[in-house]
SELUM-974412 format. One record per atom (N, C-alpha, C): x, y, z; residue in one letter. Coordinates in steps of 0.02 Angstrom, whole numbers, plus 50000, padded with zeros to 5 digits. Example, Ala and Ser with C-alpha at 12.3 -4.5 7.8 and 13.67 -1.06 7.14 Angstrom:
% SELUM-974412
506604971650390a/506154977550390a/506604983550390a/506424988850354s/506844994750357s/506455000250394s/
% end
This chain:
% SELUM-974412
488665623641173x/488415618341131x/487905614241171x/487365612841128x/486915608041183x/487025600741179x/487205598241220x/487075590641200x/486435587841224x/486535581741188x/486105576741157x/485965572741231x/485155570841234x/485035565441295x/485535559141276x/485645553841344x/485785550341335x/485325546141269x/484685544541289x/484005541241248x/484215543741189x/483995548441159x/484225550041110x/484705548341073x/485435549041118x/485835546941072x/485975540741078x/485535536441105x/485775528441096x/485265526841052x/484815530441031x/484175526840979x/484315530440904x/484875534240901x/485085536740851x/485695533240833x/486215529040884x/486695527240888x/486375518240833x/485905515440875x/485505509040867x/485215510040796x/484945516040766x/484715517140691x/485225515140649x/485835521240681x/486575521240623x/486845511140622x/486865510040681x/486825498740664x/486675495740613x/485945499740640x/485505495040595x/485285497540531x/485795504040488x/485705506140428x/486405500540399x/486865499740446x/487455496240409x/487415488840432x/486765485240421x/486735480040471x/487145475340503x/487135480040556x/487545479440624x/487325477840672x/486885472240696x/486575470640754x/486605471940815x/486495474240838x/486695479740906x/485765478840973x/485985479941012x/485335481341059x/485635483241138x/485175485041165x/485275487541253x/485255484241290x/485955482741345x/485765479541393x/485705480041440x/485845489141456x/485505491841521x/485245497041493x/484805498341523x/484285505641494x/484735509741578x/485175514441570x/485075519741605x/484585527041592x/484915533141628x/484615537541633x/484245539941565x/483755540941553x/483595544041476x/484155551241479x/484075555341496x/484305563241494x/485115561641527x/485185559441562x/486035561041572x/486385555341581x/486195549241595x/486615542741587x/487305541441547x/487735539041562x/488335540541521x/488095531841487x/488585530841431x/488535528241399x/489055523841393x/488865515841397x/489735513341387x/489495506041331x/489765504841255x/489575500641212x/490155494741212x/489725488841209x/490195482841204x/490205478241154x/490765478341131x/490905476841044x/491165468441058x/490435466741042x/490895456341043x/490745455440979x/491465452340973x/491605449540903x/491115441440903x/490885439740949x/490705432840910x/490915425940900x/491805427640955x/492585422740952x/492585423941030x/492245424241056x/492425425041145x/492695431141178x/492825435241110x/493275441041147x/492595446841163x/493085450841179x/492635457041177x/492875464841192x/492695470841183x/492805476641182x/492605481541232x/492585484841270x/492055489941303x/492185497941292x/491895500541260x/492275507641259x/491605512541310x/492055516741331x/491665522841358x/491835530541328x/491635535741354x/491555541941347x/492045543141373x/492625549041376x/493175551441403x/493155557541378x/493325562941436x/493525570241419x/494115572041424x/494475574341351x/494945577041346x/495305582541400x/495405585341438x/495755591041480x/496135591841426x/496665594841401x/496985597641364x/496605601041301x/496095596141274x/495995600341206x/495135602241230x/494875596041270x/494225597941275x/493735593441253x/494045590141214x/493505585341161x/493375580041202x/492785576041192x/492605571641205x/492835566641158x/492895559541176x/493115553641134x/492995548441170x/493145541641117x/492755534841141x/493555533841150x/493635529041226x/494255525441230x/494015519841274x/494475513041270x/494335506941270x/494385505841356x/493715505841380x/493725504141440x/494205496941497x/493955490841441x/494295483641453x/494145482541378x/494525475641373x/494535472541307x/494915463841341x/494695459241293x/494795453841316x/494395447541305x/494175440741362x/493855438341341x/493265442441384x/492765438841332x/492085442341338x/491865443041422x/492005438441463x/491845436241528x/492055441341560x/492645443741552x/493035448241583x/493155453841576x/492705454041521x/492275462541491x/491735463541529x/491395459141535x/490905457341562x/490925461641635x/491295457741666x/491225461341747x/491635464941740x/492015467641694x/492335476041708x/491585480141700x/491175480141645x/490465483041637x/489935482541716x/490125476241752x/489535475641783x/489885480541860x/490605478541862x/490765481641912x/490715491841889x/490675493841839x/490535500041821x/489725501941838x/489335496341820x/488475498041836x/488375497941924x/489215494941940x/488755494442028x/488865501542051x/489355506742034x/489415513242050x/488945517342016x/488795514741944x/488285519941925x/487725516641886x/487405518441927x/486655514141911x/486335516741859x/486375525241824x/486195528541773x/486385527141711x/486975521141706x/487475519241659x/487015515741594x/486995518441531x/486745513141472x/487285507141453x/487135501941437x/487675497341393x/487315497341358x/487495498541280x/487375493741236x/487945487941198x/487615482241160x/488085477941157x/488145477841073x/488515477741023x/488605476640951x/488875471040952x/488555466240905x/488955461040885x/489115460340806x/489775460140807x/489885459140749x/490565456840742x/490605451940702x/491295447540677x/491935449840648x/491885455740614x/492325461040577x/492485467440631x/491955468740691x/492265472340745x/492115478440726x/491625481640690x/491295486240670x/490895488440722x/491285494140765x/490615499240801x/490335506140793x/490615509640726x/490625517140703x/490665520140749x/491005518740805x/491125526040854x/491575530340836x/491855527440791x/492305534640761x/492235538940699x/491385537440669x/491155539740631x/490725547640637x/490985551640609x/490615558840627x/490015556240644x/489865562440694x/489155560940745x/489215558940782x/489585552140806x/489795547840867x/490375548340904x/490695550640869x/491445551940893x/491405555040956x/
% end
Protein backbone atom coordinates (compact mmCIF):
# COMPACT_ATOMS: atom_id res chain seq x y z
CA UNK A 1 0.00 0.00 0.00
CA UNK A 2 1.46 3.44 -0.66
CA UNK A 3 1.08 5.95 1.77
CA UNK A 4 0.31 9.37 1.71
CA UNK A 5 3.11 12.37 2.36
CA UNK A 6 2.91 13.79 5.52
CA UNK A 7 1.93 17.48 3.41
CA UNK A 8 -0.47 15.92 1.78
CA UNK A 9 -2.19 14.44 4.27
CA UNK A 10 -2.36 17.41 6.54
CA UNK A 11 -3.74 19.72 3.62
CA UNK A 12 -6.31 17.13 2.93
CA UNK A 13 -6.84 16.60 6.67
CA UNK A 14 -7.21 20.96 6.94
CA UNK A 15 -9.82 20.77 3.66
CA UNK A 16 -11.99 17.87 5.47
CA UNK A 17 -12.16 21.07 8.77
CA UNK A 18 -12.85 23.34 6.81
CA UNK A 19 -15.73 21.46 4.70
CA UNK A 20 -17.42 20.88 8.33
CA UNK A 21 -16.42 24.26 9.59
CA UNK A 22 -13.99 23.26 11.86
CA UNK A 23 -11.31 25.74 12.32
CA UNK A 24 -8.19 24.07 12.42
CA UNK A 25 -4.47 25.38 11.23
CA UNK A 26 -0.57 24.35 11.67
CA UNK A 27 1.53 24.90 14.26
CA UNK A 28 4.52 23.20 13.26
CA UNK A 29 5.17 22.56 9.66
CA UNK A 30 7.33 19.30 9.87
CA UNK A 31 8.75 17.05 7.27
CA UNK A 32 6.58 17.39 3.96
CA UNK A 33 7.20 13.48 2.86
CA UNK A 34 7.63 11.63 6.17
CA UNK A 35 6.96 13.78 9.29
CA UNK A 36 4.67 12.05 11.67
CA UNK A 37 1.82 13.82 12.61
CA UNK A 38 0.39 14.69 16.05
CA UNK A 39 -3.26 17.00 16.19
CA UNK A 40 -4.39 19.04 19.15
CA UNK A 41 -8.02 19.23 19.86
CA UNK A 42 -8.76 22.45 22.27
CA UNK A 43 -12.03 22.73 23.21
CA UNK A 44 -12.00 26.46 23.91
CA UNK A 45 -12.61 25.71 28.15
CA UNK A 46 -8.79 25.41 28.89
CA UNK A 47 -8.66 21.85 28.28
CA UNK A 48 -7.18 20.11 25.62
CA UNK A 49 -6.48 16.80 23.59
CA UNK A 50 -3.31 15.57 21.70
CA UNK A 51 -3.63 12.54 19.64
CA UNK A 52 -0.90 10.84 17.58
CA UNK A 53 -0.37 7.97 15.07
CA UNK A 54 0.13 4.45 16.71
CA UNK A 55 0.90 1.04 15.10
CA UNK A 56 -1.03 -1.73 15.91
CA UNK A 57 1.54 -5.02 16.31
CA UNK A 58 -1.08 -7.51 16.59
CA UNK A 59 -3.42 -6.60 13.78
CA UNK A 60 -1.23 -4.07 11.90
CA UNK A 61 -3.42 -1.12 11.59
CA UNK A 62 -2.59 2.10 12.18
CA UNK A 63 -4.84 4.36 14.59
CA UNK A 64 -5.17 7.76 16.35
CA UNK A 65 -4.65 7.31 20.25
CA UNK A 66 -4.59 10.10 22.82
CA UNK A 67 -1.15 11.17 23.36
CA UNK A 68 -1.94 13.67 26.72
CA UNK A 69 -5.23 15.22 27.44
CA UNK A 70 -5.86 17.84 30.09
CA UNK A 71 -5.41 21.41 30.71
CA UNK A 72 -4.35 22.97 27.62
CA UNK A 73 -0.84 24.09 29.23
CA UNK A 74 -0.04 20.70 29.93
CA UNK A 75 -0.85 19.46 26.51
CA UNK A 76 1.07 21.92 25.56
CA UNK A 77 4.52 20.78 26.77
CA UNK A 78 3.69 17.12 26.42
CA UNK A 79 3.63 18.36 22.36
CA UNK A 80 6.66 20.58 22.82
CA UNK A 81 8.61 18.04 24.78
CA UNK A 82 7.67 15.48 21.67
CA UNK A 83 9.03 18.33 18.95
CA UNK A 84 12.37 18.43 21.06
CA UNK A 85 13.09 14.63 19.94
CA UNK A 86 11.59 15.07 16.67
CA UNK A 87 12.03 18.00 14.86
CA UNK A 88 10.19 16.41 11.57
CA UNK A 89 6.99 16.36 13.82
CA UNK A 90 3.65 18.36 12.23
CA UNK A 91 1.09 19.73 14.96
CA UNK A 92 -1.84 20.78 13.92
CA UNK A 93 -4.29 22.45 16.31
CA UNK A 94 -8.50 22.16 15.90
CA UNK A 95 -10.50 24.22 17.83
CA UNK A 96 -13.66 23.46 18.53
CA UNK A 97 -16.21 23.60 21.51
CA UNK A 98 -18.18 20.27 20.76
CA UNK A 99 -14.57 18.45 20.44
CA UNK A 100 -14.97 17.52 16.88
CA UNK A 101 -11.66 16.23 15.19
CA UNK A 102 -12.89 13.47 12.44
CA UNK A 103 -9.98 11.36 13.11
CA UNK A 104 -12.09 8.59 13.22
CA UNK A 105 -13.74 9.31 10.06
CA UNK A 106 -12.85 6.99 6.98
CA UNK A 107 -9.71 8.37 5.36
CA UNK A 108 -8.25 9.56 8.66
CA UNK A 109 -8.52 6.86 10.77
Amino acid sequence: MTRLTADFWVHAYLARLRFQEIPAFVVAHGDDTAGAVLVKLNTLDGQAVAFQRSFDLMSGDRKWVELSSGPEGDVDQAIQRQRSFDPDLWVVEVEDREGRHLLGEEGLE
